[in-house]
C-alpha positions as CSV (number, residue, x, y, z in Angstrom):
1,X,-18.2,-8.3,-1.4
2,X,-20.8,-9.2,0.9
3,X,-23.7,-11.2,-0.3
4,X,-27.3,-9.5,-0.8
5,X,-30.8,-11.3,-0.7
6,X,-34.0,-9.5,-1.4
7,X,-37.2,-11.4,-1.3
8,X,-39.7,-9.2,-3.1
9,X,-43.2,-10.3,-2.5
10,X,-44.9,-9.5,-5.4
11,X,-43.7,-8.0,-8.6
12,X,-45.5,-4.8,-8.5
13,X,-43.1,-4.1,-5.4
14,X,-40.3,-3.9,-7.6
15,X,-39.8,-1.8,-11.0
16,X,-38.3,-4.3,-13.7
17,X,-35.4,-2.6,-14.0
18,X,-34.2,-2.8,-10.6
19,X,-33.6,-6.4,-11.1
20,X,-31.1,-5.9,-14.0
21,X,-27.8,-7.6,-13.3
22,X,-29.2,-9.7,-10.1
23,X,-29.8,-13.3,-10.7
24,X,-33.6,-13.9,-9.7
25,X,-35.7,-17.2,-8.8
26,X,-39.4,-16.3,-9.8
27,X,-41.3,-18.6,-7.2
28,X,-45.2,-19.2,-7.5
29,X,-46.1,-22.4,-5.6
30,X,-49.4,-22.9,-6.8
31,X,-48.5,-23.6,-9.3
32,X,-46.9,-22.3,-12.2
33,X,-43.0,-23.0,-10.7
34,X,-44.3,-26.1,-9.6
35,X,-45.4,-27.5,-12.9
36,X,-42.5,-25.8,-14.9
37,X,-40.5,-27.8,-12.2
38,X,-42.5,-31.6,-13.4
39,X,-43.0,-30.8,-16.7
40,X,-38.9,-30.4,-17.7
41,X,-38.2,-33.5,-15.2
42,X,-41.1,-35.1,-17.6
43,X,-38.9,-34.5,-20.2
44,X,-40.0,-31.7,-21.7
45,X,-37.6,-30.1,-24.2
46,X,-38.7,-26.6,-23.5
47,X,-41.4,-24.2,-21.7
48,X,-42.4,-21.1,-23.9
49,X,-43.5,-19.0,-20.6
50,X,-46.3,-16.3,-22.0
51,X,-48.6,-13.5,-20.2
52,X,-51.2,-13.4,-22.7
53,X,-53.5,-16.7,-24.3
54,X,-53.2,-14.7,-27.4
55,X,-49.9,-15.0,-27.7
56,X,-49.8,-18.6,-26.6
57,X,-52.3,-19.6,-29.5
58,X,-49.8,-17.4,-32.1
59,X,-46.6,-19.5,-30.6
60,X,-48.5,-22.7,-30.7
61,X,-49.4,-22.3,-34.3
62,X,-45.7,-21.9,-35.6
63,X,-44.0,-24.7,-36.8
64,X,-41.9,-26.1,-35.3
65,X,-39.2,-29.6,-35.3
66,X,-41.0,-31.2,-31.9
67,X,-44.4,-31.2,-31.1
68,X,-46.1,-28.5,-28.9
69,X,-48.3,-28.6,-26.2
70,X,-50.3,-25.7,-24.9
71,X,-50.8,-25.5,-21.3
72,X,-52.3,-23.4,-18.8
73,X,-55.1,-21.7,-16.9
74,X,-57.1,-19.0,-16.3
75,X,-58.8,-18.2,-13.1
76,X,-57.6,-21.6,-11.9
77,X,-59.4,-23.6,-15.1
78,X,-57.5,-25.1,-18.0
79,X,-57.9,-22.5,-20.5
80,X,-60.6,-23.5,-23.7
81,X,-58.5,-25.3,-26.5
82,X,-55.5,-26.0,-24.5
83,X,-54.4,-29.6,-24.0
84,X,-53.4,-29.4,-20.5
85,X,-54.0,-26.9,-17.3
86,X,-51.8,-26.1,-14.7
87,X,-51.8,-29.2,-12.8
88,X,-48.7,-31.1,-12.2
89,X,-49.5,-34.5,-12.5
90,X,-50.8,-33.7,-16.0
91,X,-47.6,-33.1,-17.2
92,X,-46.1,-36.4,-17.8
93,X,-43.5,-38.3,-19.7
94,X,-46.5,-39.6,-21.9
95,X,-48.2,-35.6,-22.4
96,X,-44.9,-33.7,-22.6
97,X,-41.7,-36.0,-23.0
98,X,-39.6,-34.0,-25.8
99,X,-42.3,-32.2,-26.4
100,X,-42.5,-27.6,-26.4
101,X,-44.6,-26.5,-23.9
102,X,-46.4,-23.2,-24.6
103,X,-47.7,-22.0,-21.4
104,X,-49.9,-19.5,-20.2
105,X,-50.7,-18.9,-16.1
106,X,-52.5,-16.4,-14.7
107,X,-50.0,-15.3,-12.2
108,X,-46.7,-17.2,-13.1
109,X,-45.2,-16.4,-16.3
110,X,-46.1,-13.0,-15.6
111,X,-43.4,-12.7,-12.4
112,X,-41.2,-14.5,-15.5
113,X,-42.0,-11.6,-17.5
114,X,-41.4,-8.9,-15.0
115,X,-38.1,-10.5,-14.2
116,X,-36.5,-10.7,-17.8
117,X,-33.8,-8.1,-16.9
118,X,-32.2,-10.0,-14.4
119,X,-29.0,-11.7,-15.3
120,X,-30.0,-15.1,-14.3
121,X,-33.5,-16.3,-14.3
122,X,-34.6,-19.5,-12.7
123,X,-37.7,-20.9,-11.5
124,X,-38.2,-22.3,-7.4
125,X,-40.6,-24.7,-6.0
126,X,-40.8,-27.0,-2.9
127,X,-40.3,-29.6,-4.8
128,X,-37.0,-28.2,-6.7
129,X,-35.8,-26.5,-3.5
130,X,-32.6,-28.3,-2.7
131,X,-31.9,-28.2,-6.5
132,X,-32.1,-24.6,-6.5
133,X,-30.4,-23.7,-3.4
134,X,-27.0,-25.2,-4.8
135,X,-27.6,-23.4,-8.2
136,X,-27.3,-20.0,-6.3
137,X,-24.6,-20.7,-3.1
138,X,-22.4,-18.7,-6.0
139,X,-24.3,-16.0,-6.8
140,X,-23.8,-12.4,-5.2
141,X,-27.2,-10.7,-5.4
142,X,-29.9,-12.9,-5.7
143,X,-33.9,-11.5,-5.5
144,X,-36.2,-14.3,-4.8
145,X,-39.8,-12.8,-6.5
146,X,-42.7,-13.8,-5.8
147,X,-45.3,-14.3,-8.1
148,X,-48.6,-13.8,-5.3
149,X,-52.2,-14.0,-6.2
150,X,-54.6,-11.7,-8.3
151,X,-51.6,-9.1,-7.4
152,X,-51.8,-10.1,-3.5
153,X,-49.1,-11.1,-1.4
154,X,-49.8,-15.3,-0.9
155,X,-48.3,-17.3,2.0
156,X,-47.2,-20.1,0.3
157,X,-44.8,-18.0,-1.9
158,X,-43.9,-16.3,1.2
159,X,-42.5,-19.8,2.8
160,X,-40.9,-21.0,0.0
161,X,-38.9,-17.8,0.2
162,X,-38.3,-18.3,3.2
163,X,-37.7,-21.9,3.4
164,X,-35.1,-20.8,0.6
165,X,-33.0,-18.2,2.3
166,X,-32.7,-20.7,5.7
167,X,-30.9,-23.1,3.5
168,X,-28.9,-20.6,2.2
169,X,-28.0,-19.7,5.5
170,X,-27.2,-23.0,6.6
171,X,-25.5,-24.4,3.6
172,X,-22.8,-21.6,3.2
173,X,-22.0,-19.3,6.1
174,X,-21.7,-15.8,4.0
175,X,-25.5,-16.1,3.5
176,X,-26.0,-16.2,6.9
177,X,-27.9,-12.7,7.9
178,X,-25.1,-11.9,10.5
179,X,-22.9,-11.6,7.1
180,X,-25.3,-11.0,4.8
181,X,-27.4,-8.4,3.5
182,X,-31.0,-9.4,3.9
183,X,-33.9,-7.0,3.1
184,X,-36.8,-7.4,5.4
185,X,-39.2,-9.2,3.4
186,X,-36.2,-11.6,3.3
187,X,-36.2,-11.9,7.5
188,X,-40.0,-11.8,7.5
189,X,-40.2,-14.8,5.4
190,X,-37.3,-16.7,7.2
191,X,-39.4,-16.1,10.7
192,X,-42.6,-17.5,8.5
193,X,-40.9,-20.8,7.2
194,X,-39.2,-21.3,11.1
195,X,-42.6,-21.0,12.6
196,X,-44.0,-23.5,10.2
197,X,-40.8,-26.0,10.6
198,X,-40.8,-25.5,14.4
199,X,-38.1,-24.6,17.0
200,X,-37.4,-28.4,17.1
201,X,-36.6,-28.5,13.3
202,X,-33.7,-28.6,11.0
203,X,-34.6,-25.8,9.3
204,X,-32.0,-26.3,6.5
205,X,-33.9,-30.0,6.0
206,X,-37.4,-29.7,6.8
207,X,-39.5,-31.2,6.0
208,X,-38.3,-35.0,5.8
209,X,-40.9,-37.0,7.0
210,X,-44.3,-37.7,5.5
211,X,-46.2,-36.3,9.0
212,X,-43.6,-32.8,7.8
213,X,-45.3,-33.2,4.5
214,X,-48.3,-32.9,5.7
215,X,-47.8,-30.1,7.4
216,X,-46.4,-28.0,5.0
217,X,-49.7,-29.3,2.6
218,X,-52.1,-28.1,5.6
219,X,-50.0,-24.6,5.4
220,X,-50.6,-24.2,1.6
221,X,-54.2,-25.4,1.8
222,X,-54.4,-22.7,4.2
223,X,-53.5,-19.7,1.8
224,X,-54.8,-17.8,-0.3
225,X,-53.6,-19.6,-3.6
226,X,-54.4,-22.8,-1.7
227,X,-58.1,-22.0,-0.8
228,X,-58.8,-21.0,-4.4
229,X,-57.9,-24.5,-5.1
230,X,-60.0,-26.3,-2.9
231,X,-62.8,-24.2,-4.2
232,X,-62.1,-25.6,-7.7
233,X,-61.9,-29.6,-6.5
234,X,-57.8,-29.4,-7.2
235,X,-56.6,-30.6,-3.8
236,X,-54.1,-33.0,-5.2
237,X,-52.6,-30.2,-6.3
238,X,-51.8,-28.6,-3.6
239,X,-50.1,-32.0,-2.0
240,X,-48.1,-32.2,-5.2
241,X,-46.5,-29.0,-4.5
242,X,-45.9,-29.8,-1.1
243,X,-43.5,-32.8,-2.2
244,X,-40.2,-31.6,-1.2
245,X,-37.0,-31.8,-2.9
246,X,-38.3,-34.6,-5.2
247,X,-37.0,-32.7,-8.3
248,X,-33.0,-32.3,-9.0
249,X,-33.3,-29.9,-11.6
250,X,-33.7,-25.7,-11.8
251,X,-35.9,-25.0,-14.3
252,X,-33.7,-21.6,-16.2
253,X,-35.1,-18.9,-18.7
254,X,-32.8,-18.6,-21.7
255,X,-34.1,-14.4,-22.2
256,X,-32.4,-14.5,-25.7
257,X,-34.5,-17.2,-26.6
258,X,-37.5,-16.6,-24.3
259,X,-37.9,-20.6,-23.1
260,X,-37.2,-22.1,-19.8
261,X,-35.0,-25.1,-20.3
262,X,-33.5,-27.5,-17.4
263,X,-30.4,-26.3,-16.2
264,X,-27.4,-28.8,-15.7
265,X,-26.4,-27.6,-11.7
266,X,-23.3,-25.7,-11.3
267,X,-20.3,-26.7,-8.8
268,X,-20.8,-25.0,-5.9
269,X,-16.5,-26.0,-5.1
Protein backbone atom coordinates (compact mmCIF):
# COMPACT_ATOMS: atom_id res chain seq x y z
CA UNK A 1 0.00 0.00 0.00
CA UNK A 2 1.13 3.23 -0.92
CA UNK A 3 2.01 5.74 1.65
CA UNK A 4 -0.34 8.84 2.42
CA UNK A 5 0.72 12.33 3.89
CA UNK A 6 -1.78 15.00 4.70
CA UNK A 7 -0.54 18.21 6.23
CA UNK A 8 -3.60 19.81 7.69
CA UNK A 9 -3.01 23.39 8.49
CA UNK A 10 -5.05 24.11 11.17
CA UNK A 11 -7.27 21.79 13.15
CA UNK A 12 -10.58 23.27 12.34
CA UNK A 13 -9.70 22.03 8.67
CA UNK A 14 -10.18 18.59 9.81
CA UNK A 15 -13.12 16.91 11.92
CA UNK A 16 -11.43 14.85 14.80
CA UNK A 17 -12.66 11.89 13.71
CA UNK A 18 -11.07 11.81 10.36
CA UNK A 19 -7.80 11.36 12.06
CA UNK A 20 -8.72 8.10 13.77
CA UNK A 21 -6.38 5.23 12.91
CA UNK A 22 -3.57 7.74 11.25
CA UNK A 23 -0.58 8.39 13.27
CA UNK A 24 -0.41 12.32 13.66
CA UNK A 25 2.61 14.88 14.61
CA UNK A 26 0.75 17.98 16.24
CA UNK A 27 3.41 20.71 15.20
CA UNK A 28 3.14 24.34 16.77
CA UNK A 29 6.62 26.05 16.49
CA UNK A 30 6.02 28.86 18.66
CA UNK A 31 6.01 27.21 20.89
CA UNK A 32 4.14 24.67 22.58
CA UNK A 33 5.99 21.56 20.50
CA UNK A 34 9.04 23.37 20.96
CA UNK A 35 8.95 23.43 24.73
CA UNK A 36 7.21 19.91 25.09
CA UNK A 37 10.39 19.03 22.92
CA UNK A 38 13.09 20.84 25.87
CA UNK A 39 11.18 20.17 28.64
CA UNK A 40 11.25 15.96 28.30
CA UNK A 41 15.09 16.37 27.07
CA UNK A 42 15.26 18.41 30.57
CA UNK A 43 14.19 15.52 32.14
CA UNK A 44 10.91 15.83 32.62
CA UNK A 45 9.02 12.74 33.64
CA UNK A 46 5.79 13.66 31.97
CA UNK A 47 3.70 16.67 30.18
CA UNK A 48 -0.07 16.65 31.31
CA UNK A 49 -1.13 18.63 27.89
CA UNK A 50 -4.64 20.63 28.87
CA UNK A 51 -6.97 23.22 26.83
CA UNK A 52 -8.39 24.88 29.68
CA UNK A 53 -6.26 26.78 32.95
CA UNK A 54 -9.14 25.31 34.90
CA UNK A 55 -8.34 22.14 34.42
CA UNK A 56 -4.64 22.70 34.69
CA UNK A 57 -5.17 24.16 38.36
CA UNK A 58 -7.63 20.85 39.15
CA UNK A 59 -4.53 18.41 37.71
CA UNK A 60 -1.96 20.39 39.59
CA UNK A 61 -3.72 20.13 42.82
CA UNK A 62 -3.90 16.14 42.88
CA UNK A 63 -1.33 14.42 44.49
CA UNK A 64 0.80 13.03 43.13
CA UNK A 65 4.51 10.66 43.77
CA UNK A 66 6.82 13.59 41.80
CA UNK A 67 6.48 17.06 41.96
CA UNK A 68 4.46 19.11 39.47
CA UNK A 69 4.96 22.08 37.75
CA UNK A 70 2.39 24.15 36.05
CA UNK A 71 3.32 25.80 32.91
CA UNK A 72 1.96 27.79 30.23
CA UNK A 73 0.50 30.96 28.65
CA UNK A 74 -2.11 32.89 27.67
CA UNK A 75 -2.13 35.36 25.00
CA UNK A 76 1.63 34.90 24.85
CA UNK A 77 2.12 35.75 29.00
CA UNK A 78 2.86 33.11 31.57
CA UNK A 79 -0.41 32.49 32.95
CA UNK A 80 -1.13 34.14 36.90
CA UNK A 81 -0.04 31.40 39.45
CA UNK A 82 1.90 29.23 37.16
CA UNK A 83 5.53 28.62 37.80
CA UNK A 84 6.76 28.79 34.34
CA UNK A 85 5.42 30.18 30.74
CA UNK A 86 5.88 28.86 27.55
CA UNK A 87 9.39 29.67 27.03
CA UNK A 88 11.94 27.06 26.35
CA UNK A 89 14.79 27.97 28.12
CA UNK A 90 12.69 27.99 31.18
CA UNK A 91 12.31 24.56 31.23
CA UNK A 92 15.42 23.15 32.58
CA UNK A 93 17.05 20.24 34.30
CA UNK A 94 16.95 22.49 37.52
CA UNK A 95 12.79 23.65 36.91
CA UNK A 96 11.58 20.39 35.52
CA UNK A 97 14.06 17.38 35.91
CA UNK A 98 11.73 14.31 37.10
CA UNK A 99 9.31 16.62 37.68
CA UNK A 100 5.07 16.49 35.94
CA UNK A 101 4.47 19.19 33.91
CA UNK A 102 0.92 20.38 33.82
CA UNK A 103 0.61 22.58 30.81
CA UNK A 104 -1.68 24.86 29.41
CA UNK A 105 -1.02 26.82 25.70
CA UNK A 106 -3.19 28.84 24.01
CA UNK A 107 -2.85 27.13 20.74
CA UNK A 108 -0.85 23.88 21.38
CA UNK A 109 -2.37 21.42 23.49
CA UNK A 110 -5.47 22.27 21.84
CA UNK A 111 -4.19 20.61 18.22
CA UNK A 112 -3.18 17.73 21.03
CA UNK A 113 -6.65 17.67 21.94
CA UNK A 114 -8.17 17.70 18.52
CA UNK A 115 -5.83 14.92 17.60
CA UNK A 116 -6.54 12.34 20.39
CA UNK A 117 -8.23 9.81 17.89
CA UNK A 118 -5.31 9.24 15.91
CA UNK A 119 -3.46 6.02 16.50
CA UNK A 120 -0.22 7.58 17.22
CA UNK A 121 0.28 10.94 18.62
CA UNK A 122 3.62 12.77 18.67
CA UNK A 123 4.77 16.16 18.95
CA UNK A 124 7.30 18.02 16.02
CA UNK A 125 9.62 20.91 16.26
CA UNK A 126 12.74 22.19 14.41
CA UNK A 127 14.55 21.35 16.93
CA UNK A 128 13.26 17.50 17.22
CA UNK A 129 12.95 17.25 13.44
CA UNK A 130 15.45 14.66 12.52
CA UNK A 131 14.19 12.68 15.69
CA UNK A 132 10.85 12.63 14.39
CA UNK A 133 11.40 11.97 10.81
CA UNK A 134 12.94 8.40 11.74
CA UNK A 135 10.00 7.76 14.26
CA UNK A 136 7.54 7.88 11.17
CA UNK A 137 9.74 6.36 7.93
CA UNK A 138 7.30 3.19 9.10
CA UNK A 139 4.23 4.57 9.40
CA UNK A 140 1.47 4.37 6.47
CA UNK A 141 -0.73 7.35 6.91
CA UNK A 142 0.70 10.00 8.73
CA UNK A 143 -1.23 13.79 9.08
CA UNK A 144 1.16 16.34 10.15
CA UNK A 145 -1.45 19.12 11.99
CA UNK A 146 -0.80 22.20 12.53
CA UNK A 147 -1.63 23.95 15.48
CA UNK A 148 -1.68 27.86 13.75
CA UNK A 149 -2.50 31.04 15.55
CA UNK A 150 -5.79 32.45 17.20
CA UNK A 151 -7.27 29.75 14.58
CA UNK A 152 -5.16 31.27 11.56
CA UNK A 153 -2.95 29.37 9.33
CA UNK A 154 0.93 30.55 10.66
CA UNK A 155 4.04 30.13 8.44
CA UNK A 156 6.28 28.81 10.72
CA UNK A 157 4.00 25.71 11.22
CA UNK A 158 3.63 25.64 7.57
CA UNK A 159 7.68 25.12 7.19
CA UNK A 160 8.11 22.76 9.63
CA UNK A 161 5.53 20.75 7.74
CA UNK A 162 7.17 21.19 5.09
CA UNK A 163 10.69 20.84 6.13
CA UNK A 164 9.20 17.44 7.51
CA UNK A 165 7.69 15.89 4.40
CA UNK A 166 11.19 16.82 2.26
CA UNK A 167 13.08 14.58 4.65
CA UNK A 168 10.66 12.11 4.36
CA UNK A 169 11.08 12.16 0.83
CA UNK A 170 14.64 12.07 0.88
CA UNK A 171 15.22 9.61 3.56
CA UNK A 172 13.01 6.76 2.15
CA UNK A 173 12.01 6.66 -1.44
CA UNK A 174 8.09 5.51 -0.97
CA UNK A 175 7.50 9.01 0.59
CA UNK A 176 8.68 10.49 -2.25
CA UNK A 177 5.41 12.36 -3.94
CA UNK A 178 6.10 10.46 -7.28
CA UNK A 179 5.08 7.35 -4.95
CA UNK A 180 3.29 8.84 -2.53
CA UNK A 181 0.08 10.21 -1.86
CA UNK A 182 0.50 13.83 -0.79
CA UNK A 183 -2.54 16.14 -0.26
CA UNK A 184 -1.91 19.64 -1.37
CA UNK A 185 -1.32 21.44 1.77
CA UNK A 186 1.40 18.67 1.94
CA UNK A 187 3.06 20.04 -1.71
CA UNK A 188 2.32 23.60 -0.67
CA UNK A 189 4.39 23.38 2.29
CA UNK A 190 7.18 21.35 0.63
CA UNK A 191 7.42 24.35 -2.09
CA UNK A 192 7.44 26.85 1.19
CA UNK A 193 10.37 25.03 3.18
CA UNK A 194 12.42 24.67 -0.53
CA UNK A 195 12.04 28.37 -1.08
CA UNK A 196 13.34 29.09 2.32
CA UNK A 197 16.28 26.40 2.03
CA UNK A 198 17.13 27.53 -1.49
CA UNK A 199 17.63 25.76 -4.81
CA UNK A 200 21.35 25.37 -3.72
CA UNK A 201 20.31 23.44 -0.48
CA UNK A 202 20.18 20.01 0.77
CA UNK A 203 16.81 20.08 1.50
CA UNK A 204 16.85 16.77 3.46
CA UNK A 205 19.72 18.67 5.83
CA UNK A 206 19.12 22.22 5.91
CA UNK A 207 19.78 24.09 7.74
CA UNK A 208 23.47 23.13 9.02
CA UNK A 209 25.26 26.10 9.40
CA UNK A 210 24.79 28.92 11.88
CA UNK A 211 24.37 31.74 8.77
CA UNK A 212 21.15 28.66 7.83
CA UNK A 213 20.08 29.26 11.41
CA UNK A 214 19.67 32.45 11.03
CA UNK A 215 17.71 32.30 8.35
CA UNK A 216 15.24 30.07 9.33
CA UNK A 217 15.07 32.57 12.80
CA UNK A 218 14.55 35.68 10.37
CA UNK A 219 11.57 33.40 8.59
CA UNK A 220 9.85 32.66 11.98
CA UNK A 221 10.40 36.23 13.21
CA UNK A 222 8.66 37.04 10.15
CA UNK A 223 5.21 35.15 10.95
CA UNK A 224 2.55 35.62 12.45
CA UNK A 225 3.28 33.60 15.73
CA UNK A 226 6.77 35.15 15.41
CA UNK A 227 5.60 38.91 15.36
CA UNK A 228 3.44 38.32 18.32
CA UNK A 229 6.56 37.50 20.06
CA UNK A 230 8.62 40.30 19.28
CA UNK A 231 5.70 42.46 20.37
CA UNK A 232 5.92 40.78 23.91
CA UNK A 233 10.03 41.25 24.29
CA UNK A 234 10.38 37.13 23.74
CA UNK A 235 12.84 37.16 20.85
CA UNK A 236 15.05 34.49 22.30
CA UNK A 237 12.37 32.50 21.80
CA UNK A 238 11.99 32.53 18.56
CA UNK A 239 15.99 31.64 17.97
CA UNK A 240 15.40 28.73 20.33
CA UNK A 241 13.04 27.25 18.12
CA UNK A 242 14.98 27.80 15.23
CA UNK A 243 17.81 25.37 16.65
CA UNK A 244 17.64 22.51 14.45
CA UNK A 245 17.79 18.98 15.17
CA UNK A 246 19.47 19.66 18.64
CA UNK A 247 16.82 17.28 20.36
CA UNK A 248 16.92 13.31 19.76
CA UNK A 249 13.83 12.61 21.24
CA UNK A 250 9.81 12.62 19.99
CA UNK A 251 7.88 13.87 22.52
CA UNK A 252 4.48 10.88 22.31
CA UNK A 253 0.93 11.25 23.92
CA UNK A 254 0.03 8.14 25.87
CA UNK A 255 -4.24 8.92 25.03
CA UNK A 256 -4.98 6.17 27.68
CA UNK A 257 -3.16 8.05 30.09
CA UNK A 258 -3.52 11.61 28.59
CA UNK A 259 0.56 12.61 29.21
CA UNK A 260 3.16 13.14 26.63
CA UNK A 261 6.17 11.12 27.68
CA UNK A 262 9.63 10.71 25.55
CA UNK A 263 9.45 8.10 23.17
CA UNK A 264 12.46 5.61 22.85
CA UNK A 265 12.90 5.82 18.56
CA UNK A 266 11.83 2.89 16.65
CA UNK A 267 14.18 0.89 14.10
CA UNK A 268 13.46 2.17 10.94
CA UNK A 269 15.44 -1.55 9.52
Amino acid sequence: MAHTLDVILLPGLVPPDALAGRAVIVIDVLRATTTIATALAAGAHEILPVAEIETALRLAAQPRQRPTVLGGERGGRTIAGFDLGNSPNEYTPASVGGRTIVFTTTNGTRALEHARQGARVSCAAFVNAAAVVRSALDEEHLVLLCAGTDGQITNEDVLLAGCLACRLAAARDSWHPDQARWNDQARLAADAWRELAGDSSDVATWPVSAPDIARLAAALRDSAGGRNLLELGLDRDIDDAAQADCVNIVPQLDVAAWRVVASALRSTG
